[in-house]
TORPA-4810 file (N, C-alpha, C, O; in nm, 3 decimals):
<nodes>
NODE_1_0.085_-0.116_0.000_0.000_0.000_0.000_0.090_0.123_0.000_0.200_0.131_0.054_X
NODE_2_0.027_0.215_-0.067_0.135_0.373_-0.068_0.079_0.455_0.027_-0.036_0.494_0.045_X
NODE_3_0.203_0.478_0.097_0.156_0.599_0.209_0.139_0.726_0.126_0.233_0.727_0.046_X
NODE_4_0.047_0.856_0.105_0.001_0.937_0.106_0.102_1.020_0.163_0.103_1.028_0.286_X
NODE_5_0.217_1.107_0.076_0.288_1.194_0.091_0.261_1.341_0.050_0.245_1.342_-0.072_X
NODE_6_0.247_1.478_0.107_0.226_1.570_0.128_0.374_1.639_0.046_0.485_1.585_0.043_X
NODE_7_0.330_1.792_-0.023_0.479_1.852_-0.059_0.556_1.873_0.084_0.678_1.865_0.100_X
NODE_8_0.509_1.887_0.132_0.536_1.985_0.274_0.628_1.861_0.369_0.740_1.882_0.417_X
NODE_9_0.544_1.715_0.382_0.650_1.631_0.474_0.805_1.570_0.322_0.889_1.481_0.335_X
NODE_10_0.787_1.636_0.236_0.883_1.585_0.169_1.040_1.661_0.224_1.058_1.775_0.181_X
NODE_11_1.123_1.617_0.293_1.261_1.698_0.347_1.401_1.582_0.301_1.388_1.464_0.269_X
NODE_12_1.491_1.635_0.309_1.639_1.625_0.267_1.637_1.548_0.399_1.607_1.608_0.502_X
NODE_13_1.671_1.406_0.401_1.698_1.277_0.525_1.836_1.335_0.580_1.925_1.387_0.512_X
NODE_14_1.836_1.316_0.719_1.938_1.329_0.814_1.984_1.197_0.800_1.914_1.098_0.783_X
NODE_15_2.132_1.205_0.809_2.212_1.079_0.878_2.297_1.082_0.881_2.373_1.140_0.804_X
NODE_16_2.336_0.978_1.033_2.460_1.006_1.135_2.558_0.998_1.094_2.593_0.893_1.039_X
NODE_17_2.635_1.099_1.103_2.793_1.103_1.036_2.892_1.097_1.153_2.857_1.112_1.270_X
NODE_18_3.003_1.078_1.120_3.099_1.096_1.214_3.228_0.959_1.254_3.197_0.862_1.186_X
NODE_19_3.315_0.938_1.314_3.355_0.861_1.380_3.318_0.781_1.491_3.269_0.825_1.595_X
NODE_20_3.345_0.652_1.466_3.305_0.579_1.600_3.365_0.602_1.695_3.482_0.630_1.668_X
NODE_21_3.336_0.604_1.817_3.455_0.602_1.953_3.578_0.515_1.934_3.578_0.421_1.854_X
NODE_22_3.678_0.544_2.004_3.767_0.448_2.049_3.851_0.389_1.891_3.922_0.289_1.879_X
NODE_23_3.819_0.467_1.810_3.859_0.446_1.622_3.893_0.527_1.567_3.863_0.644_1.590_X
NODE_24_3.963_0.488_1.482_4.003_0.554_1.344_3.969_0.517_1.196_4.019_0.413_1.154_X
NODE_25_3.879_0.599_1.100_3.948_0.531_0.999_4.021_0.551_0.966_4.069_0.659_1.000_X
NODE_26_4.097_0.465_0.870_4.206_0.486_0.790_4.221_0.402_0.652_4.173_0.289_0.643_X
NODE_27_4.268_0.444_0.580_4.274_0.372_0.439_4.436_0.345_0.381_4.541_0.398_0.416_X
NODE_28_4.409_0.241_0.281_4.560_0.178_0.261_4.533_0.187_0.127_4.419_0.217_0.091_X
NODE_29_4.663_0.155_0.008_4.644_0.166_-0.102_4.716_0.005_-0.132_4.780_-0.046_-0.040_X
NODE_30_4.701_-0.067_-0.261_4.791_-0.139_-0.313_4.892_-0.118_-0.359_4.882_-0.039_-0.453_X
NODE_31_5.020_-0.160_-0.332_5.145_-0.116_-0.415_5.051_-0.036_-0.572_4.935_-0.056_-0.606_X
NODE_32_5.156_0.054_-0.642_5.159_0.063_-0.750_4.964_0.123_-0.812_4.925_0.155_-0.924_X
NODE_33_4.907_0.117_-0.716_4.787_0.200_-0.720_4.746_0.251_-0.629_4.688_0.207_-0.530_X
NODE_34_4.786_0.380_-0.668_4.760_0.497_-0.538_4.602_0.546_-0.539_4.544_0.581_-0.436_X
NODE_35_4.560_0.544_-0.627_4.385_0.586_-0.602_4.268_0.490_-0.593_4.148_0.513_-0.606_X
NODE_36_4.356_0.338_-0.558_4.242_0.277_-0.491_4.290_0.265_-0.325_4.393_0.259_-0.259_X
NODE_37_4.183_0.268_-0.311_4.188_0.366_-0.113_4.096_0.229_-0.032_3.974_0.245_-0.021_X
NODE_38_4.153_0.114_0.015_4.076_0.034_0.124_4.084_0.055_0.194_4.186_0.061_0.262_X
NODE_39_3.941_0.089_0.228_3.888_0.145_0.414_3.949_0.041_0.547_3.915_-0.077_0.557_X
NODE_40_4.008_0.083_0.608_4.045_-0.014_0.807_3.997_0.101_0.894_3.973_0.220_0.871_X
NODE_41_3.993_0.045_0.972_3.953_0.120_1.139_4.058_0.084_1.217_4.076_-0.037_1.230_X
NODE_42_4.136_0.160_1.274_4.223_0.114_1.388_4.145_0.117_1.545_4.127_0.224_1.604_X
NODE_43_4.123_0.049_1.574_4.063_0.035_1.769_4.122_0.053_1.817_4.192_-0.048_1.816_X
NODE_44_4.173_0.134_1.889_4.209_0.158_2.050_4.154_0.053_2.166_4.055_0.081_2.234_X
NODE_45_4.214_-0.047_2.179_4.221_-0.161_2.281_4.233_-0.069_2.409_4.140_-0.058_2.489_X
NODE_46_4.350_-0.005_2.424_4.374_0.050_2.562_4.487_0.119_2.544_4.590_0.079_2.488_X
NODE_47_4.452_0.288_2.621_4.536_0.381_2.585_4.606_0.351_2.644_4.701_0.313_2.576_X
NODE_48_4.632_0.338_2.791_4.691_0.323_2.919_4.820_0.236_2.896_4.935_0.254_2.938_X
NODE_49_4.771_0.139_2.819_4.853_-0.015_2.791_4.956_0.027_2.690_5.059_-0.037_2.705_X
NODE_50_4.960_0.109_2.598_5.020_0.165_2.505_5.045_0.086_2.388_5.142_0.091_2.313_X
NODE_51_4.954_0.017_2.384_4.928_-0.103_2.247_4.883_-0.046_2.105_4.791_0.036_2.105_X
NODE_52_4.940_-0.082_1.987_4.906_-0.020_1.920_4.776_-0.093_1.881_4.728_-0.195_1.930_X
NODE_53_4.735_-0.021_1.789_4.559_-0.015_1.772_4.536_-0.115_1.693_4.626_-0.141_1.614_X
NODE_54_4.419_-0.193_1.688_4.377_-0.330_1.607_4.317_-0.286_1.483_4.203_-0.239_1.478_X
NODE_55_4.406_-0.302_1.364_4.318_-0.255_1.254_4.244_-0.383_1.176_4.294_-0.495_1.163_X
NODE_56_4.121_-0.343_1.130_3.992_-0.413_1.086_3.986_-0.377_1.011_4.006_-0.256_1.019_X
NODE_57_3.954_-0.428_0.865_3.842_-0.401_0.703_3.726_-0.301_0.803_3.680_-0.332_0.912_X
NODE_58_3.698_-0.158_0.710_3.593_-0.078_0.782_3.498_-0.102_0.618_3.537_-0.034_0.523_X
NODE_59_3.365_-0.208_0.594_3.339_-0.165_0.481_3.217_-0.055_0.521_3.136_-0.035_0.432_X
NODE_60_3.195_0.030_0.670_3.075_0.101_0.692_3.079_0.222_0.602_3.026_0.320_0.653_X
NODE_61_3.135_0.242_0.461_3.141_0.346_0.369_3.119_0.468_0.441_3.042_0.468_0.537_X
NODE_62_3.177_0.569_0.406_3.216_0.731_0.438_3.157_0.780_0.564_3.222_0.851_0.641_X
NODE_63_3.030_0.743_0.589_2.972_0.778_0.681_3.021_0.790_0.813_2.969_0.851_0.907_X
NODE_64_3.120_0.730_0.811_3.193_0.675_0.964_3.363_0.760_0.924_3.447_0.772_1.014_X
NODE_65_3.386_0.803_0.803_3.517_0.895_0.790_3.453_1.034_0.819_3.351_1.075_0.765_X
NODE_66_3.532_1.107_0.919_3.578_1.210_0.980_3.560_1.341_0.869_3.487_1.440_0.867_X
NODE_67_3.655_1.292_0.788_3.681_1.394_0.630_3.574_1.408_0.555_3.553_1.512_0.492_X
NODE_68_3.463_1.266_0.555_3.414_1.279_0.437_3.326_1.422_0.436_3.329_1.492_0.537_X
NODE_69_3.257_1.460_0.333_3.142_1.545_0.318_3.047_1.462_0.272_3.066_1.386_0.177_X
NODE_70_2.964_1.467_0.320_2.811_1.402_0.319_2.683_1.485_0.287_2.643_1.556_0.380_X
NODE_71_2.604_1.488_0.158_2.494_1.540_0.115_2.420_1.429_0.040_2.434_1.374_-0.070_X
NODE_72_2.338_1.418_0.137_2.244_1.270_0.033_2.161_1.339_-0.109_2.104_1.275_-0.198_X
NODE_73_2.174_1.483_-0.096_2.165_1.543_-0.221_2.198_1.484_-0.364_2.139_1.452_-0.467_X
NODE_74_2.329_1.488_-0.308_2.438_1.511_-0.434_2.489_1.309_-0.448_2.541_1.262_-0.549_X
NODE_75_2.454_1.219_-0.308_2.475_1.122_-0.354_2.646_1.128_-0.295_2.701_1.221_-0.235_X
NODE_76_2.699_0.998_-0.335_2.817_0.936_-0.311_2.953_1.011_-0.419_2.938_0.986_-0.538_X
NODE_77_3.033_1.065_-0.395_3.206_1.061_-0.506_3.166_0.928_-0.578_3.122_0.825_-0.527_X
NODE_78_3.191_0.956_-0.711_3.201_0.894_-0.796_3.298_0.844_-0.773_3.358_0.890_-0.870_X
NODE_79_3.382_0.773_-0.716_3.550_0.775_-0.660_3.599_0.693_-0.734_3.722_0.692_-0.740_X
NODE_80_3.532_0.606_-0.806_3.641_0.515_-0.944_3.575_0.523_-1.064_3.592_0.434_-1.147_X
NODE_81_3.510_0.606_-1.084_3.468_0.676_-1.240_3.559_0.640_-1.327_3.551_0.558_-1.419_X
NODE_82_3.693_0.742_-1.274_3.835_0.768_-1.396_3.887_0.642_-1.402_3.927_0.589_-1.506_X
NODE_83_3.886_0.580_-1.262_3.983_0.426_-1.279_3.864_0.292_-1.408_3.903_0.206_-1.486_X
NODE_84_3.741_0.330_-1.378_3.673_0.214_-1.471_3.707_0.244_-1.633_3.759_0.183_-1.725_X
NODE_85_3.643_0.378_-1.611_3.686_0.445_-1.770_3.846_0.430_-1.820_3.888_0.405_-1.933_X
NODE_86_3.895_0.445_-1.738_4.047_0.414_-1.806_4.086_0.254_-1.773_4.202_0.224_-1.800_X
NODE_87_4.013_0.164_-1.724_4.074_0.055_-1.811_3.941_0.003_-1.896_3.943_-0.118_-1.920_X
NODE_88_3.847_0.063_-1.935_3.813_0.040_-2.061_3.699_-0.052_-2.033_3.695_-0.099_-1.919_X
NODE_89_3.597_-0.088_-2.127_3.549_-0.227_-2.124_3.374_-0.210_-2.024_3.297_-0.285_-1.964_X
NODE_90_3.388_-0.029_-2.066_3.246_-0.012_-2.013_3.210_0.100_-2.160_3.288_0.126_-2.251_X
NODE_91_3.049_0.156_-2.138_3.027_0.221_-2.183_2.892_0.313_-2.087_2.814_0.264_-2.005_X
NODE_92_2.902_0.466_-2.136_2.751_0.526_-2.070_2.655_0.513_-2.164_2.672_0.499_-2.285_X
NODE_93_2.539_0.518_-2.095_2.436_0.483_-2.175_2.342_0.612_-2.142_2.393_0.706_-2.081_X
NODE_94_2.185_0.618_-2.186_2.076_0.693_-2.132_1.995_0.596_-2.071_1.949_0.501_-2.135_X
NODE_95_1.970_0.615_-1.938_1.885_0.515_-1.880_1.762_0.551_-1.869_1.723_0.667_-1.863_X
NODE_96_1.668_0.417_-1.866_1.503_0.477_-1.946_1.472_0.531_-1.799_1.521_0.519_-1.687_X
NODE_97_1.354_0.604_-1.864_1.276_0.716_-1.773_1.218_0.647_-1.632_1.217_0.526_-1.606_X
NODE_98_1.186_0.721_-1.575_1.112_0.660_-1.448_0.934_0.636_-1.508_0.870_0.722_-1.568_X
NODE_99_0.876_0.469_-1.464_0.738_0.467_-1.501_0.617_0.465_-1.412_0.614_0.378_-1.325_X
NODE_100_0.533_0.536_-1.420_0.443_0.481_-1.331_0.406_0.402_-1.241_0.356_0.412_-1.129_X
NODE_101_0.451_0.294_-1.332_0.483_0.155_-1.198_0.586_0.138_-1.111_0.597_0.083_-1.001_X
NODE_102_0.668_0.205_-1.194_0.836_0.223_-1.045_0.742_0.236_-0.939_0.732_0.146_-0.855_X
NODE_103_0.664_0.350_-0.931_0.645_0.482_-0.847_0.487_0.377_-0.765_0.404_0.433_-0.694_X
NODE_104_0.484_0.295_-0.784_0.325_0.197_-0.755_0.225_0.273_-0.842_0.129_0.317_-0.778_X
NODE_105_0.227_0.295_-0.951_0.100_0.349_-1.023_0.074_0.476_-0.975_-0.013_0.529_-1.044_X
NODE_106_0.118_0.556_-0.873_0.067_0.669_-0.857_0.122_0.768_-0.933_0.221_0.761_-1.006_X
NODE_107_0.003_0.923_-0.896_0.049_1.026_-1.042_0.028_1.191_-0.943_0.003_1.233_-0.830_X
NODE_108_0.055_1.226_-1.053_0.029_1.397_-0.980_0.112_1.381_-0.851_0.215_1.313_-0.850_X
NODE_109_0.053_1.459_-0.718_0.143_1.518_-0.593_0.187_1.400_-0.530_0.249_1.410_-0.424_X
NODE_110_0.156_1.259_-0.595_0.193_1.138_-0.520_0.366_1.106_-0.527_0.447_1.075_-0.439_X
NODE_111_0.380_1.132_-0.675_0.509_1.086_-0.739_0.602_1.106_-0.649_0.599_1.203_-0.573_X
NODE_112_0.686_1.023_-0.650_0.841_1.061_-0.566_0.921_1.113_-0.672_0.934_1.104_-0.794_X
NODE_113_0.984_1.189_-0.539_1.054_1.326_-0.619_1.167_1.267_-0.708_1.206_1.152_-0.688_X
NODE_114_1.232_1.363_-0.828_1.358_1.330_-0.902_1.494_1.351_-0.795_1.516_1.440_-0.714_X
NODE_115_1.577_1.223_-0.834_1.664_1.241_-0.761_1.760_1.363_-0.821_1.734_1.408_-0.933_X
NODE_116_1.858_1.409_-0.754_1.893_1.582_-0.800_2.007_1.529_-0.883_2.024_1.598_-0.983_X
NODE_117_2.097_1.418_-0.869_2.193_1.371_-0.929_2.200_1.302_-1.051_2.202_1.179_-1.041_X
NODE_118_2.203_1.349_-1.160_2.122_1.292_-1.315_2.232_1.209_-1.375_2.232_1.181_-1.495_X
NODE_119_2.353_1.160_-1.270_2.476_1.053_-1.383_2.460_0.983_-1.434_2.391_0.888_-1.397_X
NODE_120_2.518_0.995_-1.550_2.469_0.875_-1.617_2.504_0.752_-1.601_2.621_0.741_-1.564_X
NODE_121_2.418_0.607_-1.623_2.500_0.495_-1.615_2.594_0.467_-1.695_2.625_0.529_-1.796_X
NODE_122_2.670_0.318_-1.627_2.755_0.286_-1.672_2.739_0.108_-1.760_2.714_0.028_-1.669_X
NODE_123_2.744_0.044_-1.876_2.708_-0.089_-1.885_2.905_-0.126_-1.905_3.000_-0.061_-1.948_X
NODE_124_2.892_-0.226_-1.862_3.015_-0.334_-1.861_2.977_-0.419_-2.003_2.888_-0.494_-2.040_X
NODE_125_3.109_-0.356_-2.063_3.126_-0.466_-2.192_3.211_-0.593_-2.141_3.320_-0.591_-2.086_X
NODE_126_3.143_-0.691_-2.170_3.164_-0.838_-2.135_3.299_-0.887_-2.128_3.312_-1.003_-2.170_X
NODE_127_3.427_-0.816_-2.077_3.566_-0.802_-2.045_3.592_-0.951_-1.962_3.690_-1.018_-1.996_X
NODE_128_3.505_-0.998_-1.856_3.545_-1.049_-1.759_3.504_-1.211_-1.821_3.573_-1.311_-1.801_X
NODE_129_3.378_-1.204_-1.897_3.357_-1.320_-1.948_3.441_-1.375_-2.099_3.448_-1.489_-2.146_X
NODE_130_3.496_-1.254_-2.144_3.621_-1.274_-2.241_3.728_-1.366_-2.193_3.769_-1.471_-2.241_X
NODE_131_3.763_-1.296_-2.081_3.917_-1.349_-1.983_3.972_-1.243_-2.006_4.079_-1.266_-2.061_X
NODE_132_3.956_-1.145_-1.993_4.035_-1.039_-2.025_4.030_-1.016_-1.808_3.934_-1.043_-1.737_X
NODE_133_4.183_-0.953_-1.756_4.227_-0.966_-1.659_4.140_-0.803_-1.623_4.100_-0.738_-1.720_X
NODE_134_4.122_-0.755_-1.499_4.162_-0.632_-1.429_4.250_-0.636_-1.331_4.299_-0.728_-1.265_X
NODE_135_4.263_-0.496_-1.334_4.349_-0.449_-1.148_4.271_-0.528_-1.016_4.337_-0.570_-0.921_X
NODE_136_4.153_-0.541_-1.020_4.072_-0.584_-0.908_4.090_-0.758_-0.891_4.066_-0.829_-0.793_X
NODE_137_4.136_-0.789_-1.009_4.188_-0.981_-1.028_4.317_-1.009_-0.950_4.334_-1.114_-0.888_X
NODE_138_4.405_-0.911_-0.954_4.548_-0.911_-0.915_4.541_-0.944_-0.758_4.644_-0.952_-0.692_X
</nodes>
C-alpha cells in the first residue's frame, strides 16, 4: 500500500555522520595503485597499555570517515569513475525514464521526487567473461 505523501512532509533525510569512539578510519592503497583507497579502522584496545591499535576491514562506507562530506543530495564521489573508464570495457548509456509503476501506479502530488543527481550509467562490456584480466583480479 502507498503511504500518502504531502509537498510539505517531503525533506532532505538526516544521517549520522561521524567517527566511532575508540577508532580511526584509515585507508591503505595497493602497491603501484595509489587511487584505490581500502577502508580499516584502527581500535584503540587500551590507551593506558600503550598497544598499538587493532586494525579491521571498515566496509561502513564514508559515513563513519571524519573527512568525508556528506549530502544525500548530491549522492556518493564517484571515486572510481576515472579508474573504470580508463581501463576500458564499459560504456555510458541513457537510462530509461522513471514509469508509473516504479512509483506503484501513482500520479500527480503522489510521485516521488527526481533524484537531483542525473549521472549517467555505466554498462560493462563483457571483459570479464572474455578473460580479459583487471586491477581488481590481481
Amino acid at each position: 500500500m502507498n503511504k500518502i505523501t504531502r509537498g510539505k512532509d517531503l525533506m532532505v533525510p538526516k544521517v549520522t555522520t561521524g567517527p566511532i569512539s575508540a577508532s580511526t578510519k584509515v585507508y591503505s592503497s595497493p602497491e603501484g595503485h595509489p587511487d584505490v583507497r581500502v577502508p580499516f579502522r584502527d581500535i584503540v584496545l587500551s590507551e593506558d597499555a600503550g598497544q598499538t591499535p587493532f586494525r579491521v576491514y571498515d566496509p561502513s562506507g564514508p559515513y563513519t570517515d571524519a573527512q568525508a562530506a556528506i549530502d544525500v543530495e548530491k549522492g556518493l564521489p564517484r571515486i572510481r569513475a576515472a579508474w573504470v573508464r580508463e581501463r576500458g570495457g564499459v560504456e555510458e548509456y541513457t537510462g530509461r525514464d522513471v514509469r508509473p509503476e516504479d512509483n506503484g501506479n501513482v500520479s500527480g502530488k503522489h510521485l516521488a521526487r527526481d533524484f537531483p543527481n542525473k549521472a549517467r550509467p555505466l554498462r560493462a562490456i563483457s571483459a570479464r567473461a572474455a578473460g580479459i584480466p583487471s586491477p581488481l583480479m590481481d
